[in-house]
N, C-alpha and C positions, 0 to 999 in steps of 0.2 A: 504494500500500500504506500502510496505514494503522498508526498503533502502539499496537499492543494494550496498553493501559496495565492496572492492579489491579482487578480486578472489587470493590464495596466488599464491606466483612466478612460484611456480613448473606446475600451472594449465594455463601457459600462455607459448605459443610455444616459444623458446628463441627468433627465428626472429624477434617479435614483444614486446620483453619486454622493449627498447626503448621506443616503444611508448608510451607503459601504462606509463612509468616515467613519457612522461608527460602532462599524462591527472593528473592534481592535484583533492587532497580532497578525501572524500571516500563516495560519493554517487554517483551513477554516473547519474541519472537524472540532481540534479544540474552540475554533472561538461559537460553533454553536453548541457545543457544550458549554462556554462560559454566557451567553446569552439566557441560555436555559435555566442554569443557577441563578441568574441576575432574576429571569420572570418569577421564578419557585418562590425564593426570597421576599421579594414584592408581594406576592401572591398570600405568603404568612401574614403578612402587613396588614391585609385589609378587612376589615371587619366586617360579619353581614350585613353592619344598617349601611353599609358603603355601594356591597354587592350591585345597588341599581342605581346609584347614582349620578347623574348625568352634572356636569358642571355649566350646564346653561344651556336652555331652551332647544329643543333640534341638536344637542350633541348626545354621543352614544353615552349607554351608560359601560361602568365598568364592565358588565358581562360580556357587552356587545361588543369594546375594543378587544378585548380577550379573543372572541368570535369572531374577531376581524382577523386577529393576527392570524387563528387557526386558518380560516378559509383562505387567506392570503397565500400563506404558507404550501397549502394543498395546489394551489394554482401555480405559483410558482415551480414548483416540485413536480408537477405535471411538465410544465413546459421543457424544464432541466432534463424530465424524463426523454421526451421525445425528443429533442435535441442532442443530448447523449449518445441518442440510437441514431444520430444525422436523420432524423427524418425533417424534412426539409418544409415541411407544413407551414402556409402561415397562420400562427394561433391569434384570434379575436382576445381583446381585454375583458377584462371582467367590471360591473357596474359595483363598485364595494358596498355603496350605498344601498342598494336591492340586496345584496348578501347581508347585510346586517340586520338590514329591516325582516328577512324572512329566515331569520338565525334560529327564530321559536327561544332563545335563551329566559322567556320570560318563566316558564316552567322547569329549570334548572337551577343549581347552588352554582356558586364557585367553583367548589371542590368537584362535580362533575366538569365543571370544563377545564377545569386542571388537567383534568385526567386523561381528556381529549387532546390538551395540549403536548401533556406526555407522549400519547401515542405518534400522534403525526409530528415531533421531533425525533422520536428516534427512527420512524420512517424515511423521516426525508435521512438522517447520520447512515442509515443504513441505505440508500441510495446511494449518496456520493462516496462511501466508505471506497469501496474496487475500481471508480473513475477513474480510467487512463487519462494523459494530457488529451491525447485526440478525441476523447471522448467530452473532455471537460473546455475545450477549445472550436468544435464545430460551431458556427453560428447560424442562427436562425430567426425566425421574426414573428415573434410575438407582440402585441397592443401596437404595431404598425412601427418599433424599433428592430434593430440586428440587437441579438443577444447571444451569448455562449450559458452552455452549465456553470461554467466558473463565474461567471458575473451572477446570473440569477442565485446560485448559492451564496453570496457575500451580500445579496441585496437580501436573502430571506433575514442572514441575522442580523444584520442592520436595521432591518426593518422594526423586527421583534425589539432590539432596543431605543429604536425611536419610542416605540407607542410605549414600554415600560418606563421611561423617561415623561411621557404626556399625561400618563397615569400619575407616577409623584409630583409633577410642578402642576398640575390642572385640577385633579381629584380628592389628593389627598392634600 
């Protein structure tokens, strides 16, 4: 197994170069395993009268950002998939706003989507786990950019630290 180190800048759609700042370090197994620790942690933090709380009118509550990062993550991890495999497809974007709204999180705790969360992180740890360079370096075109696996893995955990990051400066 090989360590998937930084895709350079130019290979990362500008919308999301944000995020990869800040996924830290340059392996990116461990850093979504340090992503993961940083949500878990967080995730102790918050208490259930917090679980639905939205910090102002039309924004998600806590369960829903959760929900977001999961389904994010899944789409992401889809595309990494098929591009992986060079299949050369171009993938439509996703509307996050209709994934949230139709999350159903209002019938769930935390701890159930903790638990969701867990899953589909070591999902995706177990996808990039055996990614050769060429398999982590094909590019293809998703939300109407060129992308590689290596780029869409460094935006998943970036990502996951932005929103943990929106969670303690916004929520808590």
């Amino acid at each position: 197994m090989e360590t998937i180190t930084r895709p350079h800048e130019s290979d990362i759609p500008s919308y999301y170069l944000n995020y990869t700042k800040l996924a830290e370090g340059n392996d990116l197994i461990k850093t979504l395993d340090e992503s993961n620790s940083i949500t878990l942690d967080l995730l102790k933090n918050i208490p259930v009268s917090k679980e639905d709380y939205a910090y102002a009118a039309g924004k998600w509550s806590i369960k829903q950002v959760m929900s977001h990062i999961i389904d994010s993550e899944r789409v992401f991890a889809y595309r990494a998939l098929r591009f992986s495999r060079r299949d050369a497809t171009v993938l439509p974007g996703f509307e996050e706003n209709d994934y949230a709204e139709n999350a159903n999180v209002s019938g769930r705790n935390l701890d159930d989507i903790k638990n969701e969360y867990l899953a589909v992180r070591d999902s995706t740890i177990q996808l990039y786990r055996y990614m050769t360079t060429d398999m982590l370096d094909f590019k293809g075109f998703a939300n109407e950019v060129s992308v590689t696996a290596r780029a869409i893995g460094w935006i998943i955990a970036g990502h996951n630290v932005h929103h943990c990051n929106v969670i303690k400066d916004r929520y808590l």
